[in-house]
C-alpha positions in Angstrom: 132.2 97.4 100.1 130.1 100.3 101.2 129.4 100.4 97.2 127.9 96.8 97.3 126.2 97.2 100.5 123.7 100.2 98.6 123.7 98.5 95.3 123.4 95.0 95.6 122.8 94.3 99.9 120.1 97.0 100.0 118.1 95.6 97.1 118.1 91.8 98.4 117.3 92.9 101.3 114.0 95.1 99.8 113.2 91.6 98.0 113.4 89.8 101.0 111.0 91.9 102.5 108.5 91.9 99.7 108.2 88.1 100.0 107.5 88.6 103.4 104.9 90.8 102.9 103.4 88.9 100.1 103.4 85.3 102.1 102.2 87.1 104.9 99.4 89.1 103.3 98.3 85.7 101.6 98.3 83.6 104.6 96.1 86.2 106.6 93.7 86.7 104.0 93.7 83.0 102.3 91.7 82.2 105.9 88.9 85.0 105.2 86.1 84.1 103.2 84.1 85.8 100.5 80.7 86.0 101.3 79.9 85.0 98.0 81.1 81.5 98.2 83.3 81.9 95.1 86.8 80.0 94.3 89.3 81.3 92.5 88.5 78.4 89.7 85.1 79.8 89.7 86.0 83.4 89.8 88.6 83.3 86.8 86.1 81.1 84.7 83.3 84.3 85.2 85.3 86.9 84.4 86.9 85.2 81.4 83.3 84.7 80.0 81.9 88.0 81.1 85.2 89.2 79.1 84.1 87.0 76.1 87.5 85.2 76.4 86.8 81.7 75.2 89.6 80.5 74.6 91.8 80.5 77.8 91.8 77.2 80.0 91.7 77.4 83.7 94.3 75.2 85.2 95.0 74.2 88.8 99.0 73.6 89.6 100.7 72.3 92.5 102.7 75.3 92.7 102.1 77.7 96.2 101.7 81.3 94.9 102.9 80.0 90.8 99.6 81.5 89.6 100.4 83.0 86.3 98.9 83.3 82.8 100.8 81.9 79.7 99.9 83.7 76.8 101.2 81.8 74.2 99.5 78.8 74.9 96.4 80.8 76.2 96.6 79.0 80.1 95.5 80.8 83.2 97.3 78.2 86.0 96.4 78.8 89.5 97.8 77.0 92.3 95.5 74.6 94.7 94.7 77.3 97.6 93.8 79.9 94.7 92.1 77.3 92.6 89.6 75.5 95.3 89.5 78.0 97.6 86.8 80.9 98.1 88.9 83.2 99.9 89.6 86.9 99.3 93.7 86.4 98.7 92.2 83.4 95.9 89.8 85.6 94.8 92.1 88.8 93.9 94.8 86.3 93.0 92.3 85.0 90.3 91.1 88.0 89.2 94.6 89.5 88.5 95.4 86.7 86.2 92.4 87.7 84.4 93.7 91.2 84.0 96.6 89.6 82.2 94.1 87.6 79.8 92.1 91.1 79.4 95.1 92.6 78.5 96.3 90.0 75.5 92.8 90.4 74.5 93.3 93.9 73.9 96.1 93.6 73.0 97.2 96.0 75.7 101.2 97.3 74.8 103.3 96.6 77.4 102.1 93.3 77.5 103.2 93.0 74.3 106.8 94.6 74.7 106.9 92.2 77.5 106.1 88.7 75.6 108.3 90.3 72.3 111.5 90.7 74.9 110.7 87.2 76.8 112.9 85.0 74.3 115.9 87.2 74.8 115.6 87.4 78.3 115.5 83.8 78.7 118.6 83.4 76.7 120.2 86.5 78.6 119.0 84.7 82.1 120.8 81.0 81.0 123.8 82.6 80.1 124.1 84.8 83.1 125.7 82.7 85.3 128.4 81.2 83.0 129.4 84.8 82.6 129.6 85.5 86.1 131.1 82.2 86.5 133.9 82.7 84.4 134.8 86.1 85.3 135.5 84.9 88.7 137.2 81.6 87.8 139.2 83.0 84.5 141.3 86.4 85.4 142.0 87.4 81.8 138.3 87.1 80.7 137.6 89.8 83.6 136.8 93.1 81.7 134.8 91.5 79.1 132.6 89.0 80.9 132.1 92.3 83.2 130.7 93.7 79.9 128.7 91.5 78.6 127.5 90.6 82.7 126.4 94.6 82.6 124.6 93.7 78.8 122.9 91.0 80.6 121.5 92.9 83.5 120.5 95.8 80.8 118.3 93.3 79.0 116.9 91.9 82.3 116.5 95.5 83.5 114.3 96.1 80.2 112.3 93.3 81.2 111.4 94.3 84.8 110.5 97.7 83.7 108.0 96.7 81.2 106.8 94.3 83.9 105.8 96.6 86.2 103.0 98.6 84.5 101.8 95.3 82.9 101.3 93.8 87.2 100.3 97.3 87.9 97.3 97.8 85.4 96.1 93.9 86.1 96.1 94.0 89.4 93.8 97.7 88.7 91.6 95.8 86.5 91.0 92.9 89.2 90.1 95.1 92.1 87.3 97.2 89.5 86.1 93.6 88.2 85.6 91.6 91.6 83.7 94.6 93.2 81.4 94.9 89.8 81.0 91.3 89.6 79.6 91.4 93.1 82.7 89.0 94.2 83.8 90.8 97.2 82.2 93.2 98.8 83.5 96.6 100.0 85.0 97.1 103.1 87.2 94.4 104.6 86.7 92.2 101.8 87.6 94.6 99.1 90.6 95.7 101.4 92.2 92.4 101.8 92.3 92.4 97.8 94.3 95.6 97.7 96.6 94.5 100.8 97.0 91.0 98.6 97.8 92.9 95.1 99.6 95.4 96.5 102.2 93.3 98.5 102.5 91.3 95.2 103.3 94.5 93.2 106.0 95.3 95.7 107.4 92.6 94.4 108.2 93.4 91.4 109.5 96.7 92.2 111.7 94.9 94.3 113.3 92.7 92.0 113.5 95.6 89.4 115.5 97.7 92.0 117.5 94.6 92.6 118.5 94.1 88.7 118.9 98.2 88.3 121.3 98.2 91.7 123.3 95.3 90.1 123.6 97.0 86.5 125.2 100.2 88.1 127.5 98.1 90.2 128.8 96.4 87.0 128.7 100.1 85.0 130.6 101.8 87.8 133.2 98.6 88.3 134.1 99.5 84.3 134.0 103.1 84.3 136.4 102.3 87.3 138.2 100.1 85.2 138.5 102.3 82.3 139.6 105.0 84.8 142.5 102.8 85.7 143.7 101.9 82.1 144.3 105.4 81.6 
């Protein structure tokens, strides 16, 4: 028990947080304007031309804190407060999905890991809970779906890690790119950015711990295993 409580408990607990801290750092700064008037439409459409990205279309999604950029069909979606909003949390949300476009332009290399590994993952997180699923509810299939669980979780693992120096180096190139772009201006505005990004970064660490913590669970439940058999 103690052994789930620091692997798996700890970790959900970490994410929990994060989401807190990300919802909470967007609702206080989502009701602080920029001074220069800006939306987050706006703002992504600037920096994508003062980029010379021509190609990527602006989209606004019913989705509360979905923003994301879709590489392979060149989309930068942002949800309605980030889209028609002029705030600072719209403002660095927008920009950081930018970074992400910035970086497929240059074809920056974890971004790239991270799309190559993105079909396998997919697969990896369909399957998952079958596996789970059938270990629990099939006693002979134990060991192996333990196995293939823990080869899951690897792959999944992978993913998160390359993830986080992809968030990492966007949300970097949004807080350079708003203050140069005269978007927000330093001091409180350019500090609600960082307190925005940064709670959003946490997350990702968060769910990276989380996947890690559940990998070694699963490694240390065959070792145990193996221990056993012997």
């Amino acid at each position: 028990m103690m052994l789930w409580i620091l692997l798996i408990g700890v970790p959900i607990l970490l994410g929990l947080w994060a989401q807190m801290r990300v919802s909470s750092a967007f609702s206080r700064w989502k009701q602080v304007a920029a001074t220069s008037g800006v939306t987050g439409a706006q703002a992504a459409r600037e920096i994508l031309a003062a980029a010379n990205i021509r190609d990527v279309e602006v989209l606004e999604i019913n989705d509360m804190l979905g923003d994301h950029y879709d590489p392979s069909n060149k989309r930068l979606c942002l949800s309605t407060d980030v889209y028609n909003t002029p705030s600072v949390a719209a403002l660095g949300i927008a920009a950081h999905e930018c970074g992400h476009a910035i970086q497929h332009q240059k074809a920056y290399a974890p971004l790239q890991w991270r799309m190559a590994i993105v079909p396998l993952t997919m697969i990896v997180s369909n399957i998952l809970p079958f596996i789970i699923l059938a270990g629990i509810f099939i006693p002979m299939l134990g060991h192996k779906a333990i196995m293939i669980a823990a080869l899951c979780y690897t792959v999944l693992a992978i993913f998160q890690l390359i993830t986080l120096p992809v968030e990492f180096d966007a949300s970097r190139r949004a807080k350079i790119i708003l203050q140069q772009m005269g978007m927000v201006q330093p001091g409180e505005e350019a500090g609600g950015v960082n307190k925005v990004l940064d709670a959003a970064a946490l997350t990702y660490v968060a769910a990276f711990v989380a996947t890690l913590g559940t990998l070694l669970y699963y490694i240390l439940i065959l070792t145990g295993n193996r221990s056993d058999e012997r």
